[in-house]
SERO-4910 file (N, C-alpha, C, O; in steps of 0.05 Angstrom, whole numbers):
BEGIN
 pado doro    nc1    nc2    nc3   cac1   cac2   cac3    cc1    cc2    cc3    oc1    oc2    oc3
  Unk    A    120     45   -244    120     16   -241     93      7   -229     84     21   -211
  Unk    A     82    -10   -237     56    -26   -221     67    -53   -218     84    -63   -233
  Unk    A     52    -67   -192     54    -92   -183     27   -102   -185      7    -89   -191
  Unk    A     28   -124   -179      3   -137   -158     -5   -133   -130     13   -137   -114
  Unk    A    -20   -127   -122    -28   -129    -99    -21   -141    -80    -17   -128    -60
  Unk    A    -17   -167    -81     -7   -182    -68     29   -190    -75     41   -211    -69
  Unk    A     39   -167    -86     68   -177    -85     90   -161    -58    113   -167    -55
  Unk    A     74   -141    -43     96   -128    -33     86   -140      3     66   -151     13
  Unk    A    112   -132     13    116   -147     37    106   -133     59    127   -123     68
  Unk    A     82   -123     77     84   -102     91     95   -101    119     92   -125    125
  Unk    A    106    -87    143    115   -100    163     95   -105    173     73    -99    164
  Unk    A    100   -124    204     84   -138    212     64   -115    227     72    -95    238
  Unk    A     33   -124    224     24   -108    246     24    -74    239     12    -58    253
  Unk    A     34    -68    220     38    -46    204      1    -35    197      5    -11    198
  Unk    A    -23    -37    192    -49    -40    197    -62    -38    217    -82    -23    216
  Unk    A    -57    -53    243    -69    -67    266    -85    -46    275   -107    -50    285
  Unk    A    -72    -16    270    -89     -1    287   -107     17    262   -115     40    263
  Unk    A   -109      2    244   -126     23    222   -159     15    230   -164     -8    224
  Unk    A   -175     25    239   -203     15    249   -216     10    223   -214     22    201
  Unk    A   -232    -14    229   -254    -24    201   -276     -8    197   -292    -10    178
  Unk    A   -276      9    217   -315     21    224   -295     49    212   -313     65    214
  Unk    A   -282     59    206   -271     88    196   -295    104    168   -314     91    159
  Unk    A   -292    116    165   -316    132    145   -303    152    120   -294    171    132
  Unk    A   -301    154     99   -307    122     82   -288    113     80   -266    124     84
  Unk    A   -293     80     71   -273     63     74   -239     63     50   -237     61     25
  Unk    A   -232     65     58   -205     66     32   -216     47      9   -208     54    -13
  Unk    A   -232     26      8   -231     10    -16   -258     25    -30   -268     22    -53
  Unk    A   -263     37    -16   -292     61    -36   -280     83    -47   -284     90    -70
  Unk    A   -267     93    -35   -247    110    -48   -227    106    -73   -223    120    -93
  Unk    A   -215     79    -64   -203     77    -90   -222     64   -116   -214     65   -139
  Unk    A   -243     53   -108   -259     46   -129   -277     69   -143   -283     73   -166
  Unk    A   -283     82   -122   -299    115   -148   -270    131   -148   -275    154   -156
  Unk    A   -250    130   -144   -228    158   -161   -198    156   -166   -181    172   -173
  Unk    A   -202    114   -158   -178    101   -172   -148    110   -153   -150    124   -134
  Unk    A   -126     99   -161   -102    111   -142    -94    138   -155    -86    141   -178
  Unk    A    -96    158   -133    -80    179   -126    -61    188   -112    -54    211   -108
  Unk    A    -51    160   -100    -19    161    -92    -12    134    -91    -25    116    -82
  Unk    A     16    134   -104     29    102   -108     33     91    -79     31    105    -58
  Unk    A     38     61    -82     47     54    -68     86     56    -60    105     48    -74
  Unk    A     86     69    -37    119     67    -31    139     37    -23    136     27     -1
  Unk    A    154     27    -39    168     -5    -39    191     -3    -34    201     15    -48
  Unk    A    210    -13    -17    232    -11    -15    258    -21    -26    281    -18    -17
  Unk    A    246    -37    -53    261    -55    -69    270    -90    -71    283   -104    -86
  Unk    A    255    -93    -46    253   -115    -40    223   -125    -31    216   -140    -13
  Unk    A    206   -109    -51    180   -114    -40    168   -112     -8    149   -124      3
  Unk    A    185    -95      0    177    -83     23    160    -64     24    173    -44     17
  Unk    A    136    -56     30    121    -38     36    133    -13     49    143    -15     71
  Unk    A    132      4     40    144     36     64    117     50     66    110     56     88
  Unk    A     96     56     40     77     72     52     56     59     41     63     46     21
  Unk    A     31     57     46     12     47     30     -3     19     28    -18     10     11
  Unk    A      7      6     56    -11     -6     68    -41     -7     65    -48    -22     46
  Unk    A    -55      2     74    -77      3     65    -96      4     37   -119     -3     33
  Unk    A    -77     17     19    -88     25     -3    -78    -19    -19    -91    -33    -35
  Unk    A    -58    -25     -6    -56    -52    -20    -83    -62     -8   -101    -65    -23
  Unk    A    -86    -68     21   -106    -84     23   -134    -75     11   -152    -90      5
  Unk    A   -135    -48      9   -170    -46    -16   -161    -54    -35   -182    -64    -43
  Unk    A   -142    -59    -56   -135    -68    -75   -148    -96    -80   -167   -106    -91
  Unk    A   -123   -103    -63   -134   -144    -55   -162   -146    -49   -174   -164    -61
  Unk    A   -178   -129    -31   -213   -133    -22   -229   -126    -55   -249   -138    -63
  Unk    A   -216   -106    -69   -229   -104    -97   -215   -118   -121   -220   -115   -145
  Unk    A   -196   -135   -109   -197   -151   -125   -177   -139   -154   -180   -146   -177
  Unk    A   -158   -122   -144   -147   -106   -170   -122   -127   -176   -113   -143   -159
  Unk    A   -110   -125   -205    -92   -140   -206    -66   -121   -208    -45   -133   -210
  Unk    A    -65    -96   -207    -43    -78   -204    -43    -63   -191    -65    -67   -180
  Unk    A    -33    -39   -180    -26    -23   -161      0    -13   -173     20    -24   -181
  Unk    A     -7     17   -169     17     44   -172     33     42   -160     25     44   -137
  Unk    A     65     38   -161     89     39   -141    108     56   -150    110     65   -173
  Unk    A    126     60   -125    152     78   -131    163     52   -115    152     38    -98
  Unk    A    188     52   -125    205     45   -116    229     56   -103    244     70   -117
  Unk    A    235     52    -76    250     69    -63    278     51    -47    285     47    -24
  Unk    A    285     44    -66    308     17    -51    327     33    -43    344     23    -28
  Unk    A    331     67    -52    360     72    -37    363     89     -9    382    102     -1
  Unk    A    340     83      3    334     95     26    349     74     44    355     51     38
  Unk    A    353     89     67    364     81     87    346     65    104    323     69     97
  Unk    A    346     43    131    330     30    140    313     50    157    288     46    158
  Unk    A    328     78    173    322     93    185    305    111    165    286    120    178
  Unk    A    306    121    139    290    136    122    269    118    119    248    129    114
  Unk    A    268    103    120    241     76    118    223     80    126    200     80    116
  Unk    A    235     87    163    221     83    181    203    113    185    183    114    199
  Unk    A    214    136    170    213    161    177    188    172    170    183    196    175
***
């Protein structure tokens, strides 16, 4: 399945501690070798893994993004 970038929900604050100054940046990465791991969704456009890889998406401007969809997980497997 692919989405948009901008369609899945991530929790709040779920980022806050990813540093901007890190080496190299996730959106260089996915622009020289593309996605090598989907994004994880919880069926309700919830984000479970892959935070970051949406936001280089959105900064490069992609209009899709790799997903699994994982709606039959538990709230506690979510979190895990």
């Amino acid at each position: 399945m692919r989405q948009g970038p901008g369609a899945g929900q991530g929790a709040s604050g779920a980022c806050a501690a990813r540093s901007r100054t890190r080496l190299p940046s996730p959106s260089s990465r996915v622009r020289e070798a593309g996605f090598t791991n989907p994004v994880l969704t919880d069926g309700d456009n919830g984000i479970i893994a892959g935070h970051g890889r949406v936001l280089s998406a959105r900064k490069l401007g992609l209009a899709v993004v790799p997903v699994i969809e994982r709606a039959h997980l538990t709230p506690v497997h979510r979190r895990a």
